[in-house]
C-alpha atoms as one frame of an Amber mdcrd trajectory, in Angstrom:
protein
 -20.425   9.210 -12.976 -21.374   6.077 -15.311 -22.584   2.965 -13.608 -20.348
   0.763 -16.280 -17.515  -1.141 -14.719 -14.576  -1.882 -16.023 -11.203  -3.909
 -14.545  -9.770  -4.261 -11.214  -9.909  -2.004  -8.508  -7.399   0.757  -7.387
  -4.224   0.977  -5.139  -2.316   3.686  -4.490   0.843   4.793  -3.200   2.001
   3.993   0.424  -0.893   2.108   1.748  -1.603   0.182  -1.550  -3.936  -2.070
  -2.068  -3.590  -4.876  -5.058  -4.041  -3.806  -8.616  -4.786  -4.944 -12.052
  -1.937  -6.434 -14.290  -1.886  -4.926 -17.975  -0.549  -7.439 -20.885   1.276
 -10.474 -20.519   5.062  -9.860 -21.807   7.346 -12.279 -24.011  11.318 -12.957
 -23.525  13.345 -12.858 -26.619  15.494 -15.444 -24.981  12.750 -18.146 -24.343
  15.018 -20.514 -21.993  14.946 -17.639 -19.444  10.671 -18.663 -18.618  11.862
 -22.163 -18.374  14.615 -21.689 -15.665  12.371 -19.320 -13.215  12.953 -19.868
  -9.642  10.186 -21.534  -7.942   7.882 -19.109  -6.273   8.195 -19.579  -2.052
   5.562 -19.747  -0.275   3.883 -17.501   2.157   5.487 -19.098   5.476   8.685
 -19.083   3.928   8.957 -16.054   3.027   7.747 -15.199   6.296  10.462 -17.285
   7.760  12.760 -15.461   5.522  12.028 -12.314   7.375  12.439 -13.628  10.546
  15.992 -15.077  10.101  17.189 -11.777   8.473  15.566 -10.014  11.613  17.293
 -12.428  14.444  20.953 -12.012  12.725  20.618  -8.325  12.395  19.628  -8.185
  16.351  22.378 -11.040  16.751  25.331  -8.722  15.752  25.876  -5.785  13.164
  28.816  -7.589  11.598  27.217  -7.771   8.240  27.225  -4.530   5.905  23.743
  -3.358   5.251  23.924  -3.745   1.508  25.253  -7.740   2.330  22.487  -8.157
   4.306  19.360  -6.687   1.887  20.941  -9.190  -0.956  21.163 -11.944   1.222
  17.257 -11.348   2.091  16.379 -11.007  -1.172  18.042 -14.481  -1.877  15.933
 -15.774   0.729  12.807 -14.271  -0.143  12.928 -15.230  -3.928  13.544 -19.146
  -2.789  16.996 -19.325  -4.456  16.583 -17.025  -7.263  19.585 -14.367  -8.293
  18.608 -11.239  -7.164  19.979  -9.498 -10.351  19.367 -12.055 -12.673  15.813
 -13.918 -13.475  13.305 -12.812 -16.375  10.226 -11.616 -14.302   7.762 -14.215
 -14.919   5.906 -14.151 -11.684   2.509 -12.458 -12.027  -0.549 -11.127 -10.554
  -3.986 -10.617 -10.342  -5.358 -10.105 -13.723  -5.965  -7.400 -15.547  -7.326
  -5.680 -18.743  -5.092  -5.569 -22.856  -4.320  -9.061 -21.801  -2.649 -10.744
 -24.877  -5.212 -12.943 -26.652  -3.388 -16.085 -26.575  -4.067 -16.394 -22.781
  -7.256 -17.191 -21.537  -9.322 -14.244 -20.282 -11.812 -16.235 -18.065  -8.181
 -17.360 -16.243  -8.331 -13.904 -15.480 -10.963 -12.680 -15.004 -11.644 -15.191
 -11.929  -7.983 -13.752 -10.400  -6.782 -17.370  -9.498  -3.041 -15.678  -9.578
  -1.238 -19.576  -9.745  -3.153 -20.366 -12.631  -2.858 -16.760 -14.379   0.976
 -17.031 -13.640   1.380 -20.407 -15.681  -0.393 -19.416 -18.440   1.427 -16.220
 -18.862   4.619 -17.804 -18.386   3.582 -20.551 -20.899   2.281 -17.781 -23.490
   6.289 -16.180 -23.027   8.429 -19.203 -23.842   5.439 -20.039 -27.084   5.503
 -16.445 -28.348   9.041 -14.732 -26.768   8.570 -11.576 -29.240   4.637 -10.839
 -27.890   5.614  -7.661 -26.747   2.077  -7.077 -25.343   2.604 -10.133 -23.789
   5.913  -8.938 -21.883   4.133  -5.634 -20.755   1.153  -8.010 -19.450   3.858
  -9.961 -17.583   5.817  -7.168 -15.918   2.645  -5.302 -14.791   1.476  -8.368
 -13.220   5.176  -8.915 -11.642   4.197  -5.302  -9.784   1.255  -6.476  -8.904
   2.181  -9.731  -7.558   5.150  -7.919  -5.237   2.471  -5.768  -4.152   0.303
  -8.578  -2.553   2.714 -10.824  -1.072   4.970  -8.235  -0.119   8.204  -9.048
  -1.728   9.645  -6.024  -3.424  12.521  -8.229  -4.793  10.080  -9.027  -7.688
   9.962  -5.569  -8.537  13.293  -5.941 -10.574  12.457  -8.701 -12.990   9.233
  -6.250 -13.595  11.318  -3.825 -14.936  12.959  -6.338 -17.117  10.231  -7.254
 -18.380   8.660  -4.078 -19.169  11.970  -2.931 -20.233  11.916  -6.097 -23.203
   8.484  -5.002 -23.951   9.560  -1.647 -24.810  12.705  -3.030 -27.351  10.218
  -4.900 -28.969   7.962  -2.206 -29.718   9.378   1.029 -28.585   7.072   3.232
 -27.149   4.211   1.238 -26.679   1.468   2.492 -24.428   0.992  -0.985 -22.604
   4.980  -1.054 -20.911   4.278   2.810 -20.823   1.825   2.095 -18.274   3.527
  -0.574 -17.081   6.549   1.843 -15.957   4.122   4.220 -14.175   2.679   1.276
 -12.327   5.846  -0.053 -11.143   7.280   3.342 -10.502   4.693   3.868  -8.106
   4.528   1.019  -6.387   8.409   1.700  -5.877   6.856   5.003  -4.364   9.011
   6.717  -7.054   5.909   8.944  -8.125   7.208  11.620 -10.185   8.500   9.160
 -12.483   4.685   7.684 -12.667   3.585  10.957 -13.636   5.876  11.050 -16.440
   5.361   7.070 -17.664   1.520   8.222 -17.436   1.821  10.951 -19.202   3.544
   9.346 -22.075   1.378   6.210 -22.247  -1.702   8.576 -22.708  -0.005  10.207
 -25.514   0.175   7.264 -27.148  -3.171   5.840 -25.987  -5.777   8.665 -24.130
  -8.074   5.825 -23.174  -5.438   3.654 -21.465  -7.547   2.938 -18.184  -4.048
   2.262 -16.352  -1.945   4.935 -17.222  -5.269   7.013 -16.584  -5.015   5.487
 -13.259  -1.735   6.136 -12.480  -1.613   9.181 -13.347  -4.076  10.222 -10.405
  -2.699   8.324  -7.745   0.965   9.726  -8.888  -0.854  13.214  -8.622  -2.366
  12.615  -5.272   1.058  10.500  -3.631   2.999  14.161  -4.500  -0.222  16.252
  -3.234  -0.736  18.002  -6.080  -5.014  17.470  -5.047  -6.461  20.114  -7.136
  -4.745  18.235 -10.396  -5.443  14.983  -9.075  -9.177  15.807  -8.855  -9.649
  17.004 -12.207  -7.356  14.244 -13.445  -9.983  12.166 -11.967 -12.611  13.591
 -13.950 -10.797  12.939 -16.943 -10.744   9.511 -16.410 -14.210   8.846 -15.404
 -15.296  10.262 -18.883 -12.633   8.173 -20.623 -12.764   4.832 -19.028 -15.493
   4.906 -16.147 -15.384   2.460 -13.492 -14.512   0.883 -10.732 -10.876   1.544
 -11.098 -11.523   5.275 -11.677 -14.277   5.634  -9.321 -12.494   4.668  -6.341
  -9.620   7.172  -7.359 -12.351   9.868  -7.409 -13.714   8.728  -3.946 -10.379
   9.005  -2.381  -9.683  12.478  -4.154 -13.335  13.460  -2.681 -12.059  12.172
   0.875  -8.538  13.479   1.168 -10.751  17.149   0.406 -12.953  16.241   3.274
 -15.997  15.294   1.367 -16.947  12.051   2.945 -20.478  11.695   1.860 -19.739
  12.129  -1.494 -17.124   9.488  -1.434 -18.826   7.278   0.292 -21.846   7.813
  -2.346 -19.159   7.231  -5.202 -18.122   4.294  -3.487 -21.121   2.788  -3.283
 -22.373   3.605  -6.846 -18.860   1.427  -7.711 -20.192  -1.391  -5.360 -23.454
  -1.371  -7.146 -21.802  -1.808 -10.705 -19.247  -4.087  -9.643 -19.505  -7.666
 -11.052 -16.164  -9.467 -10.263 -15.358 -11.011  -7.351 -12.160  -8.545  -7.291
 -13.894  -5.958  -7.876 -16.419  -6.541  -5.309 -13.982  -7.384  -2.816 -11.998
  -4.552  -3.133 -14.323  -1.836  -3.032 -16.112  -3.241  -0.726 -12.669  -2.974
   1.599 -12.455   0.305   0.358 -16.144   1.101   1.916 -14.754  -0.671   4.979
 -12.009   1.541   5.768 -14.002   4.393   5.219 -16.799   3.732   7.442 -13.898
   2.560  10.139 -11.845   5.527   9.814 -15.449   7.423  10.660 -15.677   5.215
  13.731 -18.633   3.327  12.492 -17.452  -0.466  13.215 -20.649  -2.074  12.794
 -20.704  -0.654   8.885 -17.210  -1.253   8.664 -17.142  -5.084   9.404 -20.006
  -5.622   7.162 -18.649  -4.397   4.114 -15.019  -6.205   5.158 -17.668  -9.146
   5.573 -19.232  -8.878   1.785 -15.729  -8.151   0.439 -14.329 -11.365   1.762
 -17.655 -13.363   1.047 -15.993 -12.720  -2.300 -12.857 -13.380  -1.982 -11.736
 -15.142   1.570  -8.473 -14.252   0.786  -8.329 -10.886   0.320  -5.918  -9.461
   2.192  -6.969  -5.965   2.982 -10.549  -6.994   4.014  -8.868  -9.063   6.095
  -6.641  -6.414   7.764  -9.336  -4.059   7.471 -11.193  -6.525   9.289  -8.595
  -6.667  12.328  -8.769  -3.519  12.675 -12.022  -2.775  13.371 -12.357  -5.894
  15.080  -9.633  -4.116  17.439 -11.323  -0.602  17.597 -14.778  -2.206  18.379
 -13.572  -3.958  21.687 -12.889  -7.433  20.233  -8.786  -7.326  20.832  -8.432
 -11.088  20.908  -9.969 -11.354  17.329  -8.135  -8.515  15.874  -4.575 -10.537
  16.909  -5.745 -13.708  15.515  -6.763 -11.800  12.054  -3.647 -10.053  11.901
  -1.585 -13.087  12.619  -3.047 -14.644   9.746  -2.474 -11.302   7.413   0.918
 -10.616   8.167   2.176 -14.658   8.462   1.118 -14.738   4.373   2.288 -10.993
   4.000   4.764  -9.282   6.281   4.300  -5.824   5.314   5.140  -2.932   8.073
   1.122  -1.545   8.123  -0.253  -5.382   9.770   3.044  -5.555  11.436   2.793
  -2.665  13.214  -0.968  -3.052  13.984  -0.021  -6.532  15.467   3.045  -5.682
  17.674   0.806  -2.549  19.230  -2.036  -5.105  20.181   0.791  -7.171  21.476
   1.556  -4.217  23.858  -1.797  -4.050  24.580  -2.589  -6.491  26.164   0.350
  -7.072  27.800   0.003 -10.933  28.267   3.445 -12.666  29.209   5.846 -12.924
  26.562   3.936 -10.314  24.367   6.156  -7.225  24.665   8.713 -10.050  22.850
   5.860 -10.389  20.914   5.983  -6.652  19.305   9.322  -6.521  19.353   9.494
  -9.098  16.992   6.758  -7.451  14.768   8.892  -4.182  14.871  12.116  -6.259
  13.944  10.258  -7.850  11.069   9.067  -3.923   9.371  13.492  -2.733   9.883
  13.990  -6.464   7.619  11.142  -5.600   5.101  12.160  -2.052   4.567  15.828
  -3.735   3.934  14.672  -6.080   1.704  12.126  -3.376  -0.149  15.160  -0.830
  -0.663  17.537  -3.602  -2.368  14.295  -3.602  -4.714  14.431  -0.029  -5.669
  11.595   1.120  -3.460  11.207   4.257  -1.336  10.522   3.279   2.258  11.358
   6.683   3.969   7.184   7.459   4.841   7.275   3.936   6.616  10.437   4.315
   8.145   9.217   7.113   9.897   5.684   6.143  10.719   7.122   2.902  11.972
  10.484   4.393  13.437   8.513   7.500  15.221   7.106   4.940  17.825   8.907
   1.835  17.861  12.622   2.552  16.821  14.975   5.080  16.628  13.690   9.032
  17.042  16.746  10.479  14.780  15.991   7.599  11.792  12.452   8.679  11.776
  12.993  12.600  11.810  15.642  11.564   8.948  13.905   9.349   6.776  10.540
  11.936   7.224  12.679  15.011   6.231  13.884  13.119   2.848  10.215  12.056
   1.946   8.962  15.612   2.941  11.386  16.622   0.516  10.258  14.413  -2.391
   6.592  15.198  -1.769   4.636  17.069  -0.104   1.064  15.587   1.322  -0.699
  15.494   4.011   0.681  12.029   4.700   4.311  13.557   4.796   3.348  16.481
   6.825   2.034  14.156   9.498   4.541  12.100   9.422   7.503  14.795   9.489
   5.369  16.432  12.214   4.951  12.949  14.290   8.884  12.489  13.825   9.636
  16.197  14.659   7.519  15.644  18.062   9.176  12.653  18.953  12.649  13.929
  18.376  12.187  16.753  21.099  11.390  19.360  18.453   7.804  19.958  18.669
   7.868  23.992  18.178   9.106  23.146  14.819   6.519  19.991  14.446   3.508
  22.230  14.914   3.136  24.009  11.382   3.710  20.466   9.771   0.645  18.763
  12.060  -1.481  22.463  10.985  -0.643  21.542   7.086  -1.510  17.909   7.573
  -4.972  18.999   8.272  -5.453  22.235   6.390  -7.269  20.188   3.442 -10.392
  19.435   5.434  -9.162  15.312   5.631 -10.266  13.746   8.611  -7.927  11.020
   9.931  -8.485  10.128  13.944  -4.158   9.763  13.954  -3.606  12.948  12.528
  -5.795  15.058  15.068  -4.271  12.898  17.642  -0.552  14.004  16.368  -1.689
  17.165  15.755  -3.212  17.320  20.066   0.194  16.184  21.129   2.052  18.496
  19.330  -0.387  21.400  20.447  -0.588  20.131  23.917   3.309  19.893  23.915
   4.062  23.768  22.786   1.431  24.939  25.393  -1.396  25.478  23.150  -3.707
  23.573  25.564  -7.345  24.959  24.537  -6.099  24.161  20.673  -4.752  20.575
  21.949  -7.836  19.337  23.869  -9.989  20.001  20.983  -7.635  18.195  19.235
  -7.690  15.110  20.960 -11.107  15.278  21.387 -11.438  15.621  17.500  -9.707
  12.439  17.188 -11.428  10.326  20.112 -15.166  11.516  18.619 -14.353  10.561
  15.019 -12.536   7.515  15.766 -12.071   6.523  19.401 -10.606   3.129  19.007
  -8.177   4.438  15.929  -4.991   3.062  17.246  -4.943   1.185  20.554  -1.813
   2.774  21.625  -2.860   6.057  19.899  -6.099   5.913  21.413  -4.776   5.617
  24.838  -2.569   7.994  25.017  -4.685  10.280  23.622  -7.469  10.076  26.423
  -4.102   9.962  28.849  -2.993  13.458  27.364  -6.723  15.053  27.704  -6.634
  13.421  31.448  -4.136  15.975  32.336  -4.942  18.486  30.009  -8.564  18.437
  32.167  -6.647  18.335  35.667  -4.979  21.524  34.245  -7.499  24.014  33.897
């Protein structure tokens, strides 16, 4: 694979991390940039949350719906929920329109990036490559502070982008970002597809097109769609794609060597800080900690603010022993972005340790992922895969085993399988979980919280032999993958042991 880098790094699907914007994007009506809401800040959307969470536990006496609008209100510091023109942005990306700066940009200061592209909207309403710019960036921006209510105004945008120049490759791409990060990823395959008929060397429709492949497990498609890309557009973006390809078919070494090779040729601070994380979570999920916390350490000596590295950080900071620095890392993660992956990582070391007041602790955390997933489905987005991861464990059984059936339903990877074998388990029907936990590790992937699953589930139908290798599986890889998990895993091979 070629050394050359080019734009930001890769996110994909259900665990995303942040992702290049394409073009800035222009409003035919050039009063609607000058009346945008002011942006809130981290603490009150945070806040936001937390009020939503408190009156749903308060009483039910609000409709659903009522609720998910009112959040969105909230969350958007006053703006209409259905009205707005998208002019929020995100970290920068490549096709930018030429009237705004690049080295804005390229440096990823997101405030400054935002101004300018709003500026460059009301100056030049009809820059239709400025409007596709825009809306990508709007995707990416609801992607790092987790408010999906943005996602709306993307489409807006992208949507003016197109009836300025129909069928441009830029909003193409644009659509197949944004229908991903709404999890919708059949519809990214298509949006992919038809930017690359306009435009084969469009690095993100390229992109999207493999993590829309891999989020509905088509793997064999997604691989070669990967090597596509590397000999159209090689770099960074594309080679962490191929890594993760490489490690969802069990080939760790060789991901870990592309991942490195994309370390090597990345220049950005972006770049470098999210590959980097992407290293991180590698080495962690391989149970080597040490590794793992420094690359989390190089990726925020390049940007201290990078959220992943941070949460990445946390949680190896939790599986190496060091509990009370995990918390206060994941305090600061989810308090700037509440999304249900830190929330749920905080409220189990809450349980954890067990310290007075902390069960009210995780309950909180727990109440904070049922008012994100509110506010995230009034924004278009599928939340059924963390309904059910989140739901399986710290809600209700019957919501989890429903909301994993639909995804299951919609796609079918190993993600899904685990998680409609998890819910399956925990609703009482684990002869019916176990073929689900089998597919979730037929394609050689090794994930410490699937082999755990996968133990339970074994050690639940009576397959005890299959479940304590199982379990051990999943303690050798990565003994300190979930503290919870972890726990009741060596709990579970306790009495399988007593047993024999």
């Amino acid at each position: 694979m070629s050394p050359r880098t080019n734009d930001s790094p890769r996110g994909s699907g259900g665990q995303d991390a942040p992702r290049p914007a394409e073009a800035p994007e222009a409003s035919t009506a050039p009063s609607a940039a000058a009346d945008a809401p002011r942006s809130p800040s981290p603490a009150e959307r945070v806040d936001a949350l937390r009020r939503f969470a408190a009156a749903v536990r308060r009483g039910r006496g609000l409709h659903g719906a009522s609720c998910a609008v009112l959040l969105a209100v909230a969350m958007t510091a006053g703006a209409v929920a259905v009205g707005g023109d998208g002019r929020d942005a995100a970290r920068a990306a490549p096709g930018v329109s030429r009237a705004v700066g690049a080295d804005v940009l390229v440096r990823g200061d997101l405030d400054t990036a935002i101004r300018s592209l709003q500026a460059h909207v009301r100056a030049q309403p009809r820059d239709f490559g400025a409007w596709a710019a825009l809306g990508l960036a709007q995707v990416e921006r609801a992607r790092t502070d987790g408010d999906p209510s943005r996602y709306a105004r993307a489409e807006r945008a992208l949507a003016r982008s197109l009836a300025l120049r129909p069928g441009n490759d830029q909003a193409l791409a644009g659509q197949a970002a944004l229908a991903a990060a709404r999890h919708d990823f059949a519809a990214a395959l298509d949006h992919a597809d038809r930017a690359l008929e306009r435009n084969p060397y469009s690095e993100r429709a390229l992109c999207s097109r493999i993590d829309a492949l891999v989020e509905l497990g088509r793997y064999e498609e997604a691989g070669r769609a990967a090597t596509v890309a590397d000999r159209r557009r090689p770099g960074v973006p594309v080679f962490t794609r191929y890594a993760y390809v490489r490690e969802l078919r069990g080939d760790v070494p060789a991901a870990r060597r592309v991942l490195h090779r994309a370390l090597d040729s990345a220049a950005r601070p972006a770049d470098v800080a999210y590959v980097a994380t992407a290293l991180g979570n590698l080495e962690r999920g391989q149970g080597r900690y040490g590794t793992a916390l420094r690359h989390y350490a190089r990726a925020l000596a390049a940007d201290d603010a990078y959220l992943p590295a941070l949460e990445g950080r946390a949680r190896a900071q939790a599986a190496d022993g060091d509990r009370a620095g995990a918390i206060t890392t994941l305090e600061q993660v989810v308090a700037r972005s509440p999304l249900p992956g830190p929330l749920v990582a905080l409220g189990e070391l809450y349980e954890d340790r067990n310290a007075p007041d902390d069960r009210a602790k995780a309950r909180e955390q727990y109440a904070l992922v049922d008012a994100w997933t509110a506010l995230a489905r009034a924004g278009g987005v599928d939340v059924d895969l963390d309904t059910a991861l989140a739901a399986a464990d710290h809600g209700d059984a019957a919501e989890a085993l429903r909301a994993a059936r639909a995804e299951w339903n919609r796609r079918r990877t190993v993600h899904t399988a685990d998680a409609l074998a998890w819910a399956l388990h925990r609703a009482g029907r684990s002869a019916e979980a176990l073929p689900y936990a089998r597919r979730a590790t037929a394609t050689g992937y090794r994930d410490a919280a699937f082999l755990h699953h996968r133990g339970m589930i074994e050690k639940a139908t009576g397959h005890d032999r299959a479940a304590r290798a199982s379990l051990t599986a999943a303690l050798e890889l990565n003994p300190g993958f979930s503290p919870l998990g972890a726990r009741a895993a060596r709990a579970a091979l306790k009495e399988l042991e007593a047993a024999r």
